[in-house]
N, CA, C and O atoms as CSV, one atom per row, in Angstrom:
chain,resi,resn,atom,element,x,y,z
A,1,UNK,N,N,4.099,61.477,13.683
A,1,UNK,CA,C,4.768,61.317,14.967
A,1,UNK,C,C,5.733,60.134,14.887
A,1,UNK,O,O,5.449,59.036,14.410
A,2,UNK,N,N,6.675,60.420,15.307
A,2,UNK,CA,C,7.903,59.358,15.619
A,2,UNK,C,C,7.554,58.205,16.805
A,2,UNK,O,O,7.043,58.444,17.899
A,3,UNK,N,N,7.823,57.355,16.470
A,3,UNK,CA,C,7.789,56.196,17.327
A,3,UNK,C,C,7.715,56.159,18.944
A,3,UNK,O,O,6.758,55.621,19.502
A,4,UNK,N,N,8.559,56.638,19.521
A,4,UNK,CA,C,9.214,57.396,20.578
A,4,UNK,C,C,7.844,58.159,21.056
A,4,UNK,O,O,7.114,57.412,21.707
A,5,UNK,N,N,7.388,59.358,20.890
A,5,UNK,CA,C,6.096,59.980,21.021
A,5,UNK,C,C,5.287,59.443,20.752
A,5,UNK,O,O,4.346,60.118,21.169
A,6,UNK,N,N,4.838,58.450,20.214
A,6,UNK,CA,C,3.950,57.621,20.135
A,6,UNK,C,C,3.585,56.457,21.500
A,6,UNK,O,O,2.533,56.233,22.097
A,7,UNK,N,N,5.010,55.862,21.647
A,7,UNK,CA,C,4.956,55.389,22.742
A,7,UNK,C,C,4.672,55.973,24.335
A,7,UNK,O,O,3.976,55.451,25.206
A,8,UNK,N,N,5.347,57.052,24.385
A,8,UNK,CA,C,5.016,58.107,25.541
A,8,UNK,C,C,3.918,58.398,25.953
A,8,UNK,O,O,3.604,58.594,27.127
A,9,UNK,N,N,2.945,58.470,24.583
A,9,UNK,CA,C,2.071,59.255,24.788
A,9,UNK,C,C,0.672,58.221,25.248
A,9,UNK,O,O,-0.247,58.697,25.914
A,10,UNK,N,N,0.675,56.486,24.698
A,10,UNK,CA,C,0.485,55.727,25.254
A,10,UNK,C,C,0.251,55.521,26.035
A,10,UNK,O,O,-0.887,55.359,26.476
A,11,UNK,N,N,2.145,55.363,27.013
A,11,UNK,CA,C,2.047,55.028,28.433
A,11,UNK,C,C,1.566,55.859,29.426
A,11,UNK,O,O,1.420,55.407,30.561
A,12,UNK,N,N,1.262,57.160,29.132
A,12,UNK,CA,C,0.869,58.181,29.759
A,12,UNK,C,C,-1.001,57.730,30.149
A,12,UNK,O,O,-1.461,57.570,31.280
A,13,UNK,N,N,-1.619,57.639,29.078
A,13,UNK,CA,C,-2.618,57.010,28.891
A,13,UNK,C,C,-3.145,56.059,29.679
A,13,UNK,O,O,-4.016,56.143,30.544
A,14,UNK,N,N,-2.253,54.755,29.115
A,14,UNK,CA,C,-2.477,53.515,29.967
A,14,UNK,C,C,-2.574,53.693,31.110
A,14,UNK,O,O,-3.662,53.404,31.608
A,15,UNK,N,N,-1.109,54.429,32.319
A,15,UNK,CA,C,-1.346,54.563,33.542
A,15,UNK,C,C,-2.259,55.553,34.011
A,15,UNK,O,O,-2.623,55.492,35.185
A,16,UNK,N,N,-2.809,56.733,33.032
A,16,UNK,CA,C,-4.063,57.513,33.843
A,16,UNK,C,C,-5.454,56.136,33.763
A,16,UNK,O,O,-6.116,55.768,34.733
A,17,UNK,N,N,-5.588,55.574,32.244
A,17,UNK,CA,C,-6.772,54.509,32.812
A,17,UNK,C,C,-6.591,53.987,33.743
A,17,UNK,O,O,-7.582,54.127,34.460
A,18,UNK,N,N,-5.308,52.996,34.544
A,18,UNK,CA,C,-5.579,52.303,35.585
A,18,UNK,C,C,-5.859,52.876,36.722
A,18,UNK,O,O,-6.508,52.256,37.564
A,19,UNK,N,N,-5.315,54.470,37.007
A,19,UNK,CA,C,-5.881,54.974,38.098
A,19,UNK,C,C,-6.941,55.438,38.124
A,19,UNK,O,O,-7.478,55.812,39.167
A,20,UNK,N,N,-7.596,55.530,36.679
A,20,UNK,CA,C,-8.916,55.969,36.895
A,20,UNK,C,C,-10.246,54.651,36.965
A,20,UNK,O,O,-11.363,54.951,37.388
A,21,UNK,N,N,-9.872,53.005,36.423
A,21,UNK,CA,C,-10.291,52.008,36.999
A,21,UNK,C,C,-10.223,52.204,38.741
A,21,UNK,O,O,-11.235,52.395,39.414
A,22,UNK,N,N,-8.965,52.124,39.258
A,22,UNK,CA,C,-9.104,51.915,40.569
A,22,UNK,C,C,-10.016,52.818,41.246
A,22,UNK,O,O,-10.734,52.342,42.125
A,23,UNK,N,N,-10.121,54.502,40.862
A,23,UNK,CA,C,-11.176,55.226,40.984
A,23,UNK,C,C,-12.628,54.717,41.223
A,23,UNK,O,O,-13.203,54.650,42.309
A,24,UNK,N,N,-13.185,54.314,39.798
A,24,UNK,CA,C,-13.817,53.677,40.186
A,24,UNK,C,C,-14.619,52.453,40.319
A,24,UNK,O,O,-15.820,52.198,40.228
A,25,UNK,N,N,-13.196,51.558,40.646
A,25,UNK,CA,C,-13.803,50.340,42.043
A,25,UNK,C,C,-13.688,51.315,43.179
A,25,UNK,O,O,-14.909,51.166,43.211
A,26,UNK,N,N,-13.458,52.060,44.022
A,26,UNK,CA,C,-13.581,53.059,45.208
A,26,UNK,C,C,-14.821,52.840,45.207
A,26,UNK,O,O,-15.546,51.997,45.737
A,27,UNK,N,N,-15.045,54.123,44.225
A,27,UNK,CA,C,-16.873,54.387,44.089
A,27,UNK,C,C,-17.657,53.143,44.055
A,27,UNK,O,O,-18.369,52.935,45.038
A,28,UNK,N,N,-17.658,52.375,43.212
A,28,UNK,CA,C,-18.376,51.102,43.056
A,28,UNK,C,C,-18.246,50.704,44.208
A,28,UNK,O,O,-19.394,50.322,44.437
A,29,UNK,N,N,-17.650,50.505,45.152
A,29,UNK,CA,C,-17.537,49.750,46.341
A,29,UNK,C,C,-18.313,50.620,47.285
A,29,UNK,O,O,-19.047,49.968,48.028
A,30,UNK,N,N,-18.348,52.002,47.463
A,30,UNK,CA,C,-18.711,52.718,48.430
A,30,UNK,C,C,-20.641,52.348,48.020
A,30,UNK,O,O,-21.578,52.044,48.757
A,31,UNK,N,N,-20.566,52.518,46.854
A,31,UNK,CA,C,-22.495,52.321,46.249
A,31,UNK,C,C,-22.655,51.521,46.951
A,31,UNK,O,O,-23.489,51.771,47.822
A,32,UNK,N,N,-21.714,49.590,47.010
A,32,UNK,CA,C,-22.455,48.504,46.881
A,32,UNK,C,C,-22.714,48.448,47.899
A,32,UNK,O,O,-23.812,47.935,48.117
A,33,UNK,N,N,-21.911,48.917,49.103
A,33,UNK,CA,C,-21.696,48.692,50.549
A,33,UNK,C,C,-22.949,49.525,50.806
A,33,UNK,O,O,-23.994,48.891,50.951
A,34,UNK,N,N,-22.986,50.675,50.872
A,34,UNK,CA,C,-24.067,51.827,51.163
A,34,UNK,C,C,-25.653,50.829,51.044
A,34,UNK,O,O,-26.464,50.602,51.941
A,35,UNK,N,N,-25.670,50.492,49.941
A,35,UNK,CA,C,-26.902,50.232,49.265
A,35,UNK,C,C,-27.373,48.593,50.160
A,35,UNK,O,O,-28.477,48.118,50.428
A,36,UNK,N,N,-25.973,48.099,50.416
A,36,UNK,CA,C,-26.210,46.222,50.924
A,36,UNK,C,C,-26.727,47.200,52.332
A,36,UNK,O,O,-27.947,47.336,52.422
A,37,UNK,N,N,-26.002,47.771,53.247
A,37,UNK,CA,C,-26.084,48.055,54.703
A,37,UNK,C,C,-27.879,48.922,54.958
A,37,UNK,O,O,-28.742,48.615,55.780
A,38,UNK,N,N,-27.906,50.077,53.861
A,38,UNK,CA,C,-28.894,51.108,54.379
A,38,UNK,C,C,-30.235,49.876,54.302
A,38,UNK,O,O,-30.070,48.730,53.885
A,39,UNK,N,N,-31.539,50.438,54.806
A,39,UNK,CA,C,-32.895,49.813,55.471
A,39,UNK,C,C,-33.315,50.112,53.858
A,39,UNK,O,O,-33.010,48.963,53.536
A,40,UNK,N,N,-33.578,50.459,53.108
A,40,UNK,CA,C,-34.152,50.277,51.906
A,40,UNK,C,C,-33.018,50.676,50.896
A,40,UNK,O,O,-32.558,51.786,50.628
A,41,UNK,N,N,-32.658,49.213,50.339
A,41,UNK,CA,C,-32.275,49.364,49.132
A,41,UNK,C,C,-32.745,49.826,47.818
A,41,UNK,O,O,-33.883,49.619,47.397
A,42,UNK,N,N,-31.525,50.668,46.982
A,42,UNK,CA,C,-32.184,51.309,46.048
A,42,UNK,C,C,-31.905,50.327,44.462
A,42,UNK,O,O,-32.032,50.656,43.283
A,43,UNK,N,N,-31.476,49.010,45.128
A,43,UNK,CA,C,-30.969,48.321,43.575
A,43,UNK,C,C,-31.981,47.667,42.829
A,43,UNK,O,O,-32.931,47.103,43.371
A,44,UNK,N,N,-31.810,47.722,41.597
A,44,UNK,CA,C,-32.606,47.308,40.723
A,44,UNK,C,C,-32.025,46.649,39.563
A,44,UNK,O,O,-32.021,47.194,38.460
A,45,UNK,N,N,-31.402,45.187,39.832
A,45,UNK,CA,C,-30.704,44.441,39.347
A,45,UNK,C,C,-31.155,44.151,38.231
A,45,UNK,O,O,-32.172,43.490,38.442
A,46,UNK,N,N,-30.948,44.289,36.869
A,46,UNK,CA,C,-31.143,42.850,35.477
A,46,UNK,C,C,-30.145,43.103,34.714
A,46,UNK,O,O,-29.230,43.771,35.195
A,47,UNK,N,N,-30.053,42.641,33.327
A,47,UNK,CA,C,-29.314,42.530,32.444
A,47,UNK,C,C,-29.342,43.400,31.129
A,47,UNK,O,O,-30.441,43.346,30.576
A,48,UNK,N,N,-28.485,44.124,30.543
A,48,UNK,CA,C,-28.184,44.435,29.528
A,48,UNK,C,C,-27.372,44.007,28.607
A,48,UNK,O,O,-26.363,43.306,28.685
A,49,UNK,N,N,-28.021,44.597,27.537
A,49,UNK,CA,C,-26.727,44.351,26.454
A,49,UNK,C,C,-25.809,45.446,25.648
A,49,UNK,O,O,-26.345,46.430,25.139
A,50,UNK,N,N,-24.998,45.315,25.598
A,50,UNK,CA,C,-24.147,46.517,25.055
A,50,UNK,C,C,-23.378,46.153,23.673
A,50,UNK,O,O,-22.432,45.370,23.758
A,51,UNK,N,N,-23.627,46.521,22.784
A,51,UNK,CA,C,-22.965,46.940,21.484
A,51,UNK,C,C,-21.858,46.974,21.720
A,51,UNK,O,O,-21.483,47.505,22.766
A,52,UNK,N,N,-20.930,46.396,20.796
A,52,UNK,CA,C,-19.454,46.654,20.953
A,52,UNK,C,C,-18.360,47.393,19.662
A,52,UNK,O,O,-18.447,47.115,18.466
A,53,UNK,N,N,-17.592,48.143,20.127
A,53,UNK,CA,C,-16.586,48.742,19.164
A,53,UNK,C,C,-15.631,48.293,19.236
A,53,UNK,O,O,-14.685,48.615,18.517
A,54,UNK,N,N,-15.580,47.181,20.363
A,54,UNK,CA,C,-14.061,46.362,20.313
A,54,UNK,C,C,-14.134,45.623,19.383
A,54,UNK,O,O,-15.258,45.246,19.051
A,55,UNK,N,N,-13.236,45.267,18.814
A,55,UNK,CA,C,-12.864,43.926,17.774
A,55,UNK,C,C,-12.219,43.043,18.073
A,55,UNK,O,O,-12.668,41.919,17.844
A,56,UNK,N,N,-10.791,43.198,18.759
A,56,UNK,CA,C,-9.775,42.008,18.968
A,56,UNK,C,C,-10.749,41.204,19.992
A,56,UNK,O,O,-11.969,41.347,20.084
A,57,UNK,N,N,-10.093,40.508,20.586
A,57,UNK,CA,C,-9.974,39.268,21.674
A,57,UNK,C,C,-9.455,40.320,22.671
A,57,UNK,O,O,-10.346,40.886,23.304
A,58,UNK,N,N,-8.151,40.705,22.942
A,58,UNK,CA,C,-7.635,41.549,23.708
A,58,UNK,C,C,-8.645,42.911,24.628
A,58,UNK,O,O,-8.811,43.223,25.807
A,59,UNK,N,N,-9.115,43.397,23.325
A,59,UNK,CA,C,-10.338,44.460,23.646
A,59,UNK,C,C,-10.772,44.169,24.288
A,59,UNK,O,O,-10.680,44.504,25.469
A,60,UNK,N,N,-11.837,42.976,23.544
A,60,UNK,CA,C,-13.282,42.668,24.037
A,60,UNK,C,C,-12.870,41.808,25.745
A,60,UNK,O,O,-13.707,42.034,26.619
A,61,UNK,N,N,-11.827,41.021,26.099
A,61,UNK,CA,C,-11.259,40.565,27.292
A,61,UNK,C,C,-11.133,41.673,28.425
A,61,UNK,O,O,-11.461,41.445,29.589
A,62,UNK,N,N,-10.566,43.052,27.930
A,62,UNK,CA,C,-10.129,43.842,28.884
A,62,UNK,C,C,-11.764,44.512,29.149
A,62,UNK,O,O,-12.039,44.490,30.349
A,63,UNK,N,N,-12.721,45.008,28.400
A,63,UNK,CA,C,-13.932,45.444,28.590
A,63,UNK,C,C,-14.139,45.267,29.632
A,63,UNK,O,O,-14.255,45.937,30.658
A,64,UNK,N,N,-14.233,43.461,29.104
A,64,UNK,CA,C,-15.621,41.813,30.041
A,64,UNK,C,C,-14.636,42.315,31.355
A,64,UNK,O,O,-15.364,42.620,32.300
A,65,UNK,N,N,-13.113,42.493,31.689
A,65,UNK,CA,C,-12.914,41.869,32.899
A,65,UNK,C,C,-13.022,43.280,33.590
A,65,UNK,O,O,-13.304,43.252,34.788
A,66,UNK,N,N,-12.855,44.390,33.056
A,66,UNK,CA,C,-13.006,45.977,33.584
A,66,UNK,C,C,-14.148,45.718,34.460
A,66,UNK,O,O,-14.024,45.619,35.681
A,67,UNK,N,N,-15.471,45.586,33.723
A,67,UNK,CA,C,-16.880,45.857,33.672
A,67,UNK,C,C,-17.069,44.892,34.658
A,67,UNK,O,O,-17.655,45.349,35.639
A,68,UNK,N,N,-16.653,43.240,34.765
A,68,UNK,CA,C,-16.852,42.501,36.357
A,68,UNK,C,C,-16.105,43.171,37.704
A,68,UNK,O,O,-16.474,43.297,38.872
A,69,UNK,N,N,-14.911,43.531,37.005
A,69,UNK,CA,C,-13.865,44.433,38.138
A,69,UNK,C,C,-14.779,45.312,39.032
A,69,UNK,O,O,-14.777,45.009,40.225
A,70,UNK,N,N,-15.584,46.384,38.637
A,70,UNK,CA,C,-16.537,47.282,39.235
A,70,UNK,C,C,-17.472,46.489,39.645
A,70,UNK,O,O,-18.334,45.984,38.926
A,71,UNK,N,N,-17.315,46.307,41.091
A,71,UNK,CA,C,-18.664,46.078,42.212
A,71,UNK,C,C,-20.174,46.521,41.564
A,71,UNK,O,O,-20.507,47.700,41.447
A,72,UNK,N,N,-20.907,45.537,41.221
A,72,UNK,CA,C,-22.226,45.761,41.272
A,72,UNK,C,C,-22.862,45.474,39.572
A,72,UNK,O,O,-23.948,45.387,38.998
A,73,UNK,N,N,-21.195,45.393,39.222
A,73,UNK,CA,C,-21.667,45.098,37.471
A,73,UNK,C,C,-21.126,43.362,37.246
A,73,UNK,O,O,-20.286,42.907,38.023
A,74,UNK,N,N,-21.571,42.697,36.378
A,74,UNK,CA,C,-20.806,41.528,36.292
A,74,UNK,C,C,-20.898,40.944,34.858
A,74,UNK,O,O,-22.061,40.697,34.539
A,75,UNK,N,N,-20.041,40.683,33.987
A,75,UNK,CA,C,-20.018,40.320,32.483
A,75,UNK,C,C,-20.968,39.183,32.345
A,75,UNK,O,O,-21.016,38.614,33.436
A,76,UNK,N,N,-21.570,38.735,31.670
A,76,UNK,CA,C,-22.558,37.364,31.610
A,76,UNK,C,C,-22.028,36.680,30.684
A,76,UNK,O,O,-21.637,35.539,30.932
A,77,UNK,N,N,-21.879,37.337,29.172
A,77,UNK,CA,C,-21.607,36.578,28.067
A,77,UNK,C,C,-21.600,37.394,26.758
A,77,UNK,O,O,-22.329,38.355,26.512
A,78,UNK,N,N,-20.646,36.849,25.948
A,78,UNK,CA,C,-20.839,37.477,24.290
A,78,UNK,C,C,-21.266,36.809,23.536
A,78,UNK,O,O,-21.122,35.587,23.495
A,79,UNK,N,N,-21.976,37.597,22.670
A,79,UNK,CA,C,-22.688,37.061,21.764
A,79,UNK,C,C,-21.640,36.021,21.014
A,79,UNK,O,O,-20.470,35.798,21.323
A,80,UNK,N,N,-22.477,35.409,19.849
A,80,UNK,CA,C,-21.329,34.708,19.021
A,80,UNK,C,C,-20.569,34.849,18.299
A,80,UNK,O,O,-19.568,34.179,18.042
A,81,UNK,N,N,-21.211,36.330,17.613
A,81,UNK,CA,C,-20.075,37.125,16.364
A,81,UNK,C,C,-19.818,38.154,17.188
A,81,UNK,O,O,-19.785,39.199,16.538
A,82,UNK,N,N,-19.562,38.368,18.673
A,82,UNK,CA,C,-18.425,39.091,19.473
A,82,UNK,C,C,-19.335,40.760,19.004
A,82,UNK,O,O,-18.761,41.609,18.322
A,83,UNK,N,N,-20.075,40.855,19.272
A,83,UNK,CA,C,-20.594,42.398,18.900
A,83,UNK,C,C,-21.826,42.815,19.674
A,83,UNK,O,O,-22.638,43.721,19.491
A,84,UNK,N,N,-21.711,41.857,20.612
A,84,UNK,CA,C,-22.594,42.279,21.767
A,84,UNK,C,C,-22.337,41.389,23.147
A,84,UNK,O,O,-22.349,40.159,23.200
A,85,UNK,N,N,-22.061,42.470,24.453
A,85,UNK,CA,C,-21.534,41.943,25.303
A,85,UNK,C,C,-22.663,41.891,26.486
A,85,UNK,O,O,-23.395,42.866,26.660
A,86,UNK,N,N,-22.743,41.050,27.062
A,86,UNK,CA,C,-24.162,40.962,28.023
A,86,UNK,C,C,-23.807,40.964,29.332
A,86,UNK,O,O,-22.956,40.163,29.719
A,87,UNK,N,N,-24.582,42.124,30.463
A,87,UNK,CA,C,-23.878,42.218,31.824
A,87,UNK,C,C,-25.140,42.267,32.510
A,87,UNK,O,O,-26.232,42.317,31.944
A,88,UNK,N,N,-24.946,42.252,33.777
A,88,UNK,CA,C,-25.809,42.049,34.690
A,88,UNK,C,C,-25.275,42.992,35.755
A,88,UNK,O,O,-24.238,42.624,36.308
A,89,UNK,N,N,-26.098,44.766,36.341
A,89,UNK,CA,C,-25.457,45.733,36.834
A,89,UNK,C,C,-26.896,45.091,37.906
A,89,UNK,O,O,-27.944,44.461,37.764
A,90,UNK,N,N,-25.898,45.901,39.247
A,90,UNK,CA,C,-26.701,45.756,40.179
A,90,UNK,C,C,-27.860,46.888,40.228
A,90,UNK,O,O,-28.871,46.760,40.918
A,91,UNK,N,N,-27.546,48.187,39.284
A,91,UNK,CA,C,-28.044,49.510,39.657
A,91,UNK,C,C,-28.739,50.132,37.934
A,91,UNK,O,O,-28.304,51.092,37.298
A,92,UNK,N,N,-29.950,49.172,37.525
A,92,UNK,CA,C,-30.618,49.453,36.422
A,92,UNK,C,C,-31.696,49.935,36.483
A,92,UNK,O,O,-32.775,49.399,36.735
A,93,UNK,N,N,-31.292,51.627,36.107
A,93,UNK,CA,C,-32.221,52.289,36.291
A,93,UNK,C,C,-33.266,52.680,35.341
A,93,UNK,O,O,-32.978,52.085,34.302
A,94,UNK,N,N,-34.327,53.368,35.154
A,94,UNK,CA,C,-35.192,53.180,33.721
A,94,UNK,C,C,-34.669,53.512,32.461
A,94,UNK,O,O,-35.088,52.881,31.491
A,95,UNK,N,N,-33.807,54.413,32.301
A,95,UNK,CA,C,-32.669,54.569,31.044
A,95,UNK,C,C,-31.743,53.501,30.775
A,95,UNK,O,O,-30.614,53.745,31.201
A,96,UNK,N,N,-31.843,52.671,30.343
A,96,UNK,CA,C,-30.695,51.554,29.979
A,96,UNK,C,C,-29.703,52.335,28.614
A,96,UNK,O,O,-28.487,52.265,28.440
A,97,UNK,N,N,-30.349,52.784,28.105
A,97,UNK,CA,C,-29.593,53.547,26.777
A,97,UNK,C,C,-28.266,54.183,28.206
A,97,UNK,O,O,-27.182,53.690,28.515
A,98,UNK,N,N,-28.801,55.094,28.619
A,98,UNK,CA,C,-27.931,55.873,29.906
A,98,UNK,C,C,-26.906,55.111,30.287
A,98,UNK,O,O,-25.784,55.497,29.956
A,99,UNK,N,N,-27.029,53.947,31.010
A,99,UNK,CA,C,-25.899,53.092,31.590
A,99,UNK,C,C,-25.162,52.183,30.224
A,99,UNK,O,O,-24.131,51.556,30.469
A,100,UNK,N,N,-25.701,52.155,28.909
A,100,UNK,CA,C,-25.148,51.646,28.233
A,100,UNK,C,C,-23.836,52.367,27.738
A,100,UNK,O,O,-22.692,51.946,27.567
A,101,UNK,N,N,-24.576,53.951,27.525
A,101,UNK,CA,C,-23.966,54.681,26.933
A,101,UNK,C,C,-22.347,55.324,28.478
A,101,UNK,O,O,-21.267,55.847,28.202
A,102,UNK,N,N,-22.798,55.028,29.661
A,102,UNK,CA,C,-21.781,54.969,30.708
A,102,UNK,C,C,-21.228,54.213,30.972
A,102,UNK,O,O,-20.665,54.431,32.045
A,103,UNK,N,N,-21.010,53.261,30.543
A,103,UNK,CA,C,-20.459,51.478,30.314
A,103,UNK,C,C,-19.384,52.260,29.479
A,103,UNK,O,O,-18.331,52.653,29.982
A,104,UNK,N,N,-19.743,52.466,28.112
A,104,UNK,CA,C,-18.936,52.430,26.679
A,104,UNK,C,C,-17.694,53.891,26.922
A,104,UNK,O,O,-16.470,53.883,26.795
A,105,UNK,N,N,-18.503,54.869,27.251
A,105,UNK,CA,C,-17.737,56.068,27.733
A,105,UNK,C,C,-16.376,55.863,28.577
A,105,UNK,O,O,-15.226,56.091,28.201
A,106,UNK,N,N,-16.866,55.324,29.943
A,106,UNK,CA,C,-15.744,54.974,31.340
A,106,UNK,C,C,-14.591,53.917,30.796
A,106,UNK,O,O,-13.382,54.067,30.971
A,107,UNK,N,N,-15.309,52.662,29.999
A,107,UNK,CA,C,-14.290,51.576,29.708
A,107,UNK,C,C,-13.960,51.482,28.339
A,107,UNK,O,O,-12.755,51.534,28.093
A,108,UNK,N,N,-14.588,51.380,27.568
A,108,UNK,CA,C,-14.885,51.367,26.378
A,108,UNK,C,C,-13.899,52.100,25.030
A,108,UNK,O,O,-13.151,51.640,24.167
A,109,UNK,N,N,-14.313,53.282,25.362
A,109,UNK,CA,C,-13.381,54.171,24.562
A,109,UNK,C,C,-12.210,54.325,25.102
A,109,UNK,O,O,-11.362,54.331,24.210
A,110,UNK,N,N,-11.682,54.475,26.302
A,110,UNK,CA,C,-10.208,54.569,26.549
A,110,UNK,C,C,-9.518,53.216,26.323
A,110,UNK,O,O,-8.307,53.202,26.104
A,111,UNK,N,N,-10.119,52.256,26.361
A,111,UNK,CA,C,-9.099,51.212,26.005
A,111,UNK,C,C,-9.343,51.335,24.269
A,111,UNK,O,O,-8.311,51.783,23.767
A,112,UNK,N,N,-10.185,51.121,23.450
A,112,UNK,CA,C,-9.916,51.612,21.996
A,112,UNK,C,C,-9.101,52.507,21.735
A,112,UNK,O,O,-8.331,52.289,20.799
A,113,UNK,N,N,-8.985,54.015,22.593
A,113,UNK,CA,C,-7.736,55.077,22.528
A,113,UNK,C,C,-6.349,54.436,22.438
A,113,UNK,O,O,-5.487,54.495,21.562
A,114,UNK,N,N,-6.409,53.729,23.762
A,114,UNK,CA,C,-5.017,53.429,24.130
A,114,UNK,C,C,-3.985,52.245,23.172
A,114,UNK,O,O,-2.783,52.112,22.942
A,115,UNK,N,N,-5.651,51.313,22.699
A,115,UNK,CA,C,-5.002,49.796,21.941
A,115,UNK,C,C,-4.700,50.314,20.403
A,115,UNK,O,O,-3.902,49.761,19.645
A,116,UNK,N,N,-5.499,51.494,20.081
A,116,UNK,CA,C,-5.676,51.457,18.654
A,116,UNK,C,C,-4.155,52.919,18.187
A,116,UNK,O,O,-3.935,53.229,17.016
């Protein structure tokens, strides 16, 4: 592919991720609100850790700030050799593999698509 199509095909990319971030902060916002207001909350707050396929600085930055961006999740910290990223979701349910593996899916791989 020529340069030109390469780039296109990019920017095409880039702007479906950001509308599909803003997507969902929507959702994330509609959960957090639902869940703060209704008489029994269904949250079950702690921390995970997630494996990483990012490498740069750039990556691993856009992940951490995606993953705080969404209501109810919040970045904590990376490890020291950058290959494990630690968050704190408001909504941890008994599958952590599950939300790990929905972490990496939603944010994860489309920015590796788009950077790499």
């Amino acid at each position: 592919m020529n340069w030109v199509m390469i780039f296109c095909y990019k920017t095409v990319l880039t702007i479906r991720f950001i509308f599909y971030i803003l997507w969902e902060i929507c959702l994330s916002n509609l959960r957090v609100s639902y869940d703060v207001i209704s008489l029994s909350p269904k949250s079950r707050p702690g921390v995970i850790s997630i494996p990483l396929d990012c490498e740069t600085p750039l990556e691993i930055s856009l992940f951490a700030n995606i993953i705080s961006l969404t209501p109810g999740s919040l970045t904590l910290d990376i490890s020291a050799d950058k290959k494990t990223l630690y968050v704190h979701s408001m909504f941890v349910d008994n599958d952590v593999d599950a939300l790990r593996k929905e972490l990496k899916d939603k944010f994860e791989k489309p920015i590796l698509e788009i950077s790499r």
